[in-house]
N, C-alpha and C positions, 0 to 999 in steps of 0.2 A: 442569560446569554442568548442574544439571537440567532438564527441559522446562518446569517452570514457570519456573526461572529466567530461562530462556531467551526465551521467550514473554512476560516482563514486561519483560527487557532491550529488545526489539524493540517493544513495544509505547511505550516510554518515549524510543526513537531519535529524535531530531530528523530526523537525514537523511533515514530513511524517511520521518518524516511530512511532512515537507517535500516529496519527491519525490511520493509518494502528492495531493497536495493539487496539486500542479503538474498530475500525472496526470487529475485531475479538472474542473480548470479546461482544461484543454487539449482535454477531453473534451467539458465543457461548449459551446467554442466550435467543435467540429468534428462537433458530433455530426449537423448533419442532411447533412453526406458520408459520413460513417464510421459512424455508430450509435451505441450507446451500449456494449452488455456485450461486442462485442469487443476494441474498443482497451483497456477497462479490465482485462480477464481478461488481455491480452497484457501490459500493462503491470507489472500485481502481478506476472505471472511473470518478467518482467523485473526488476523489484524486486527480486525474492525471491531470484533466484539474484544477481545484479549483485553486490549487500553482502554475503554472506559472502564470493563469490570476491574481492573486493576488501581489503575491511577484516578480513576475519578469519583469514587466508589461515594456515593451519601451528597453529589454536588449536583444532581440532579435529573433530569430523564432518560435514562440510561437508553430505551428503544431509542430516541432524537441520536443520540452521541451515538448510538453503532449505525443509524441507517445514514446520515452524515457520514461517517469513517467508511462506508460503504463506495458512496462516492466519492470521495476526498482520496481514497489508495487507488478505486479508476482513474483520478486525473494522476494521481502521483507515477501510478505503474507507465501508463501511456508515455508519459515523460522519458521515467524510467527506460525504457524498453526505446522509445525514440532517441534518446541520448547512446545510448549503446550499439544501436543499428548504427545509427551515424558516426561512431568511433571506428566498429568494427568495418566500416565502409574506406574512411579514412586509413587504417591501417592496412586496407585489400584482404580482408579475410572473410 
């Protein structure tokens, strides 16, 4: 599988994005203990390596699959986090 492959597969993942959006909202409510950029940095990297060692495990280069997944949860969070400012804007809070 190619890098673009690859990077469209992970970008199209539910699970991630699922986990990604849990990560956010969790962020959301814990942020004035914890802050903001390091639980999420932690997180994506958790993310990132979690699901190939998990779900992909004997399919192939597992360094590719996390540094991919690395960038694939920065476009997803950005989203993330874009989407939510813009609700949160919308609702005036």
């Amino acid at each position: 599988m190619g890098l673009f492959d690859l990077m469209a597969a992970q970008l199209s993942d539910p699970f991630r994005i699922g986990i990604l959006i849990a990560l956010a909202a969790t962020m959301l409510r814990t942020r004035q203990a914890t802050g903001v950029w390091r639980p999420l940095a932690a997180g994506a990297v958790f993310v990132a390596v979690l699901i190939p060692i998990t779900l992909q495990a004997g399919q192939g280069d597992l360094v590719r699959a996390m540094a991919v997944g690395l960038l694939s949860n920065a476009v997803l969070l950005a989203a993330i986090l874009g989407l939510g400012a813009l609700v949160l804007r919308v609702l005036g809070r």
